[in-house]
N, C-alpha and C positions, 0 to 999 in steps of 0.2 A: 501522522505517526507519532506515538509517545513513548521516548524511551526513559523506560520505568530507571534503568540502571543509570542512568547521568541523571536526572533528576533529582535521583536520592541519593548518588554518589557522591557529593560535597562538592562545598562554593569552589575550590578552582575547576571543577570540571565546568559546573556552570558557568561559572565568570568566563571563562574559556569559550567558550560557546557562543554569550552573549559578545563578547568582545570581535569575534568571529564575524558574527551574521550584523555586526552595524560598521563592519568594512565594508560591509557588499553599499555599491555604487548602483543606481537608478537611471538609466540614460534618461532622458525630459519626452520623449517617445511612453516609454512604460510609463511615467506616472501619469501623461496624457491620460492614459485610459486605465490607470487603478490598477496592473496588471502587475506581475512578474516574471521573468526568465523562467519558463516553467520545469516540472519534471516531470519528464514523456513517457505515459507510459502505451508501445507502438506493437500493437496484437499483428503478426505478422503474415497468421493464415490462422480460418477459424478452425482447419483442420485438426483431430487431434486422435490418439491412441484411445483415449480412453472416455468412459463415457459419464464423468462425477455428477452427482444430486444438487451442487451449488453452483455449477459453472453457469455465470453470467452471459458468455457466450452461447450457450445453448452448442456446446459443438459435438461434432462426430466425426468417425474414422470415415470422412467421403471427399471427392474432390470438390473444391465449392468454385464457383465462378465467382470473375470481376472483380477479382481479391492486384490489388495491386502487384505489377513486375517490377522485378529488380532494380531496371535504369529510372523507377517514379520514386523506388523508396530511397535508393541514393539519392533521388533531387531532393526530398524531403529532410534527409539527415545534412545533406548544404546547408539548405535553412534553418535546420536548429542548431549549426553548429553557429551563424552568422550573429545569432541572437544567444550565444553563450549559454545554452542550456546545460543545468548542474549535474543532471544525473536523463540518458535515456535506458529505459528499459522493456528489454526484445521480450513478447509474453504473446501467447494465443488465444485462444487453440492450444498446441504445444510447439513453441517455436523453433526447437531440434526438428521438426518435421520440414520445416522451409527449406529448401535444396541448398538456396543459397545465405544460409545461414551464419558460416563461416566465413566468406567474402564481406559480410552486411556489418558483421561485428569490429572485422581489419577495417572497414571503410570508416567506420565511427570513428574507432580509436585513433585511423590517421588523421582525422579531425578535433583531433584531443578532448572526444566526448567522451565522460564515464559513462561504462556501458554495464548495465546488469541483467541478469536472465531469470526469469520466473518460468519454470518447467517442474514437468511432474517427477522429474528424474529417471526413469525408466527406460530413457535412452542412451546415459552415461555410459559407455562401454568405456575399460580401461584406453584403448584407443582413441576416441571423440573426448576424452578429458584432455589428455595431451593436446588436441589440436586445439581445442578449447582455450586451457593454458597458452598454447601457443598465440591464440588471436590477442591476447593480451587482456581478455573482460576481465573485469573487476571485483564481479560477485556473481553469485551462483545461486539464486533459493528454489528450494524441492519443499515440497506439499508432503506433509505425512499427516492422516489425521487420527491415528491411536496407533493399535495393537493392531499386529499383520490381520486377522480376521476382521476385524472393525474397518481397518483400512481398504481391505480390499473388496467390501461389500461396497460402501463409503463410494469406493472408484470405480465397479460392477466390472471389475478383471480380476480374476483370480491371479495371483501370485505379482500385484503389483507391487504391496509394499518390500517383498524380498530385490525386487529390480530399483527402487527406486533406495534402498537402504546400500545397494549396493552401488547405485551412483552416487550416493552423496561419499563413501570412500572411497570409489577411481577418482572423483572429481579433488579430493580431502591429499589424495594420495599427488594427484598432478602438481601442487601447489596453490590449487585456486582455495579462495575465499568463497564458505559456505554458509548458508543458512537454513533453517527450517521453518516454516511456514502453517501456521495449524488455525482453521477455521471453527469457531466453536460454537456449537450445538449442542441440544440437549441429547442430541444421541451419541456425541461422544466426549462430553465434557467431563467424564470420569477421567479416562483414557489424559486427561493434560498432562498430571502428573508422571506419567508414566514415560509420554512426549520429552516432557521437560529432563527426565533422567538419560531417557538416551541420548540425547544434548548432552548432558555432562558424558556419560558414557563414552561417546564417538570425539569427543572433543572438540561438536562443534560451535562456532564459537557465538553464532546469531541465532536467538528463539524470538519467533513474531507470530503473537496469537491476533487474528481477524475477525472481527465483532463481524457476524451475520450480517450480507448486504440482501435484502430483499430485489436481487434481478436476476435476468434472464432465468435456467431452474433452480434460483435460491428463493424463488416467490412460491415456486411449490412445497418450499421447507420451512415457509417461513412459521408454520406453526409449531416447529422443531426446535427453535430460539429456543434460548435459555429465555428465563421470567427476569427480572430485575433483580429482583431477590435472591438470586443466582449467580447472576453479574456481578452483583457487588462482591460475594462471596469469593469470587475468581478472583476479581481485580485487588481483593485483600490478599487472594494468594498469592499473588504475581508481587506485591510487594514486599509479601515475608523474601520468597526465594531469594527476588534482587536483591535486599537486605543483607541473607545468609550467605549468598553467594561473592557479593563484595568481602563479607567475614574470613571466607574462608579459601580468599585469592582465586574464583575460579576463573578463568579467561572465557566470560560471556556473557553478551545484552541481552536483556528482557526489554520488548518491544510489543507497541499494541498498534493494531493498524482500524479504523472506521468506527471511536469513537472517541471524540477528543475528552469528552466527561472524566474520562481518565487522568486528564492532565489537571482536569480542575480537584478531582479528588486525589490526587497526590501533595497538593499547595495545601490542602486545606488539614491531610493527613500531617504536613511537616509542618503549618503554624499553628496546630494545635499542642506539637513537641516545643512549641517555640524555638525552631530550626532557626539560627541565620539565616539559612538559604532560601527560606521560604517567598519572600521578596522578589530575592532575583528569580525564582522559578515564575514566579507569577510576572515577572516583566517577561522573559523569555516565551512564556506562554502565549500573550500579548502582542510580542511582536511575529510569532508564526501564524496567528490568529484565526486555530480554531482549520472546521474543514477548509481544506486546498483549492475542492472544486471549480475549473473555472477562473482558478487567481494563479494558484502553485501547483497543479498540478492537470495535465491535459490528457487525451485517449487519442490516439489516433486509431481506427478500424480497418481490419484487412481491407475492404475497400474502398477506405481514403478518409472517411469521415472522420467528421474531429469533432469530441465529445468533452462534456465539461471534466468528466472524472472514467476511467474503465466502465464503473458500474452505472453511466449515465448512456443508456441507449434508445432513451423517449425522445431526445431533443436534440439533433445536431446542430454544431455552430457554423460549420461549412464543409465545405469535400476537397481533398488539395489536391483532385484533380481537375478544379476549376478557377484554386485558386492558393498562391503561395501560402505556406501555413503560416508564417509573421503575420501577412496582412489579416488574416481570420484572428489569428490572435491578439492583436493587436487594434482589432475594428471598434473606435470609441464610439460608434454607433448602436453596435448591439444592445440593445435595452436586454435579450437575456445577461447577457455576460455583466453589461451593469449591474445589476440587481442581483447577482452569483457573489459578485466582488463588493460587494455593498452589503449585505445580508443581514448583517445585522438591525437594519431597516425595514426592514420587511417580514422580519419573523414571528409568529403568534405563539400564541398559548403557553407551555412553560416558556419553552424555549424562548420567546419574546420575553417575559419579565425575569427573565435571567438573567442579574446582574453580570452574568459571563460571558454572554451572548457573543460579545466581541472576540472571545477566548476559547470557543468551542464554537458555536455554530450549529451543531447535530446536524444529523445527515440526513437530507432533502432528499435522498431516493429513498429510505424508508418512510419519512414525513408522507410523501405522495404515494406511497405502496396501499400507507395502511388509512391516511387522513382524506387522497385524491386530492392534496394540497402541498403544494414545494417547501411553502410558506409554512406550515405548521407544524407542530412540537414532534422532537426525534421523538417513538415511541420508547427509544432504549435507552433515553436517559434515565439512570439509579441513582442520580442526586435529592435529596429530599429538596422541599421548599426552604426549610432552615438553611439548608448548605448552598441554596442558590441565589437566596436573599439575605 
């Protein structure tokens, strides 16, 4: 995740930051095996309302078997709570569909996990906000990806984006903390701008655009991507706004999720200004080091499996119904998970002679979509060679 708005918000936000993340403490366990206290992200049924063109999950309105009970996902949330995980977050399928939803989120928070929800929103009723509110989660991100028609083709329900525009203000309205979430394509990458205003519009106060993950039906769109030369063009916009919008005191992040190149073309946009903060952005970049996969960040699947990242569903690490999820996470054995956490080692083509290599990483589920190699260059890097050498 790269947020555009602290990046280019000035040195005390960053100094702030960095000061932050070199408290964090390493018990002699996690650095055995290169790891980190990760952030969970725990699909909780692949069930879901609705039937979208990019869902990695592949899911649908049916009942699915073998998806984990309640008393296994509570064992599970013990154990991340044992190993101080920073941030879990409830996502599907559509995780308002889970019965026990609302027990799942109290059980966390009594374990003083931060709890987040990734949902379509279309289940927000003024009612289920309040109770929501009430379980105490932390954050709240809904899916919108354009204009009501565009959205609702996009999602194949008619009338989703009016349901889900209306959950984000029950939920806006109960007191929680929202966000919005937009996946970008070439079929709705007009439609950003447009996204980005109803943000300011509804006042809310997180916008987080997701660089195309080639899995589960995002492999059938992948020829839908934007080209690089597109890419870049967004990610110049996402800067102007943040920019403007720091100007013009508006209360809201601009955030990008699944392509760290972002982060490097932001360091390289501020030491061109000859930014002070250029420096610090580029250590801070350094020490988050590029994709999570596998280090910082984990999947656990409705039916227990634990993946290096959500969008990693070729390779499980293990099932924590055979086994506690620390010890999988924590196995200094895995030659995958080594070689996850190590990456920079093992990488080709741009991405290997990328002096940033340590600092992004590119994403290995596109590398293997489009190459049939882990190991070889994101195809979505719009870095030129000049800017990576």
């Amino acid at each position: 995740m790269i947020n555009f708005t602290k990046l280019l918000g000035g040195k005390p936000t960053v100094s702030a930051a960095l000061k932050a993340v070199s408290k964090k403490r390493k018990s002699p366990l996690f650095i055995n095996c290169n790891a980190s206290s990760p952030l969970v992200v725990f699909n909780l049924t692949r069930r879901c309302n609705l039937d979208c063109w990019h869902c990695y999950l592949e899911s649908q309105n049916i009942t699915y078997k073998n998806e984990l009970s309640t008393p296994q996902i509570k064992k599970v949330i013990d154990s991340l709570a044992k190993i101080d995980i920073p941030v879990l977050l409830f996502s599907g399928g559509e995780p308002l569909m889970h019965k026990d939803i609302l027990p799942l989120i109290e059980y966390a928070k009594a374990r003083k996990i931060r709890v987040g929800l990734s949902t379509n929103g279309t289940l927000i009723s003024k009612a289920l906000a309040k109770k929501l509110a009430g379980s105490g989660i932390d954050y709240v991100g809904v899916s919108i990806d354009g204009r009501k028609s565009l959205h609702d083709r996009f999602r194949k329900i008619k009338g989703a984006y009016d349901m889900a525009i209306k959950g984000i203000i029950n939920a806006q309205e109960a007191g929680l903390k929202t966000g919005v979430r937009f996946t970008i394509s070439r079929f709705n990458a007009p439609d950003l701008p447009f996204v980005l205003d109803l943000c300011i519009k509804e006042k809310i106060p997180r916008f987080c655009m997701y660089h195309l993950v080639y899995s589960g039906r995002g492999k059938n769109i992948a020829d839908l991507d934007i080209d690089n030369k597109a890419r870049r063009k967004v990610v110049d916009f996402l800067v102007h706004h943040a920019l403007e919008y720091k100007k013009k005191n508006y209360d809201i992040e601009i955030l990008t999720v699944d392509n760290h190149a972002d982060g490097i073309y932001i360091y390289n946009y501020l030491r061109k200004r000859n930014s002070q903060i250029a420096a610090e952005v580029l250590k801070l970049l350094k020490f988050h080091g590029g994709c999570s996969a596998g280090s910082k960040i984990v999947d656990i699947s409705p039916s227990g499996e634990v993946f290096a990242c959500q969008f990693w569903q070729q390779e499980a690490i293990g099932n924590i119904k055979k086994a506690d999820f620390s010890k999988i996470w924590l196995n200094k054995d895995d030659k995958f998970l080594y070689r996850l956490r190590s990456k920079a080692r093992y990488l080709k083509g741009k991405c290997g002679r990328c002096r940033y290599k340590s600092y992004c990483g590119g994403c290995r589920i596109r590398a293997f979509v489009v190459h049939n190699d882990f190991w070889q260059e994101d195809p979505c890097c719009y870095l030129t060679e000049n800017e990576i050498n």
